[in-house]
Every structure is written in C-alpha cells, then in structure tokens.
C-alpha positions, 0 to 999 in steps of 0.5 A, spaced: 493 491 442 499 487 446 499 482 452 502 487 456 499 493 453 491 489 456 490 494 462 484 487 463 491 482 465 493 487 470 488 488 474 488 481 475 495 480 476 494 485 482 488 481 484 492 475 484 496 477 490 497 475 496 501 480 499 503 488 498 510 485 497 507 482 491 502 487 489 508 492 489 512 488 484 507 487 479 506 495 480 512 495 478 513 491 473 506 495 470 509 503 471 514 501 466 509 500 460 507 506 455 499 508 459 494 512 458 492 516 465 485 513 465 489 507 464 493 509 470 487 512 474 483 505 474 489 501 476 490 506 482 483 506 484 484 497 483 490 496 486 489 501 493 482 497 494 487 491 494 492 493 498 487 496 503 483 489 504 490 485 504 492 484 512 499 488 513 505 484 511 511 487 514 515 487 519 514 492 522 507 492 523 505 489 530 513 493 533 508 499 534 501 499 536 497 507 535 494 504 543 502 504 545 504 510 541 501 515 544 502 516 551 496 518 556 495 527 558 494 524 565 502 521 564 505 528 566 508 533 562 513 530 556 520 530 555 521 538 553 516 540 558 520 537 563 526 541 561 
C-alpha cells in the first residue's frame, strides 16, 4: 500500500488542522485518490466530528447572528404584508 493510498495518514492529517480552511484543502487533496466507499464513509464521519468541534473561521460567521436574523411576531407584520 502506498503513503498516499493509507486511509490511517489521512485521518490524521485531518486531525491535525486548526481550521475548516485547512481541513478543507487536505479533503481536497484526499478526494483525488483512488478510495473504497467505506474508505470514504470513515473519512466523512472523521472529518465532520472535526469541522463541527472546530470554532467557525470565516468571515462572515459573527455578520449575522440566528438572535438578529429573525425578527419578533410582536414586530408587526412583514414587508409583503405591508404592501
């Protein structure tokens, strides 16, 4: 079995990564080689226990916040109601 072809060395590589950014470029990198789908089922379930522990690193993560997103009934009625 070669380097790249050892499911074991990639698991870790994606453990190894301190953001999604980089969790997402190793995936990248991983897709391109020749897998079994258990192979692929493993690496899914891995890196999305990953992602999901990891703090959100984009940009845009803090622009909306689900509290401001939605407006209260007790505002009054919406846009097309209005109209």
């Amino acid at each position: 079995m070669s380097e790249a072809a050892n499911l074991s060395n990639w698991l870790e590589r994606v453990s190894r990564c301190g953001a999604r950014k980089q969790v997402f470029a190793v995936l990248d990198e991983f897709r391109k080689q020749e897998w079994t789908d258990e192979e692929c089922s493993q690496m899914a379930k891995h890196y999305i226990r990953i992602v999901t522990s990891m703090a959100d690193d984009s940009a845009d993560a803090d622009a909306v916040k689900p509290d401001d997103a939605g407006g209260n009934e007790a505002d009054g009625p919406v846009w097309y109601e209005k109209m």
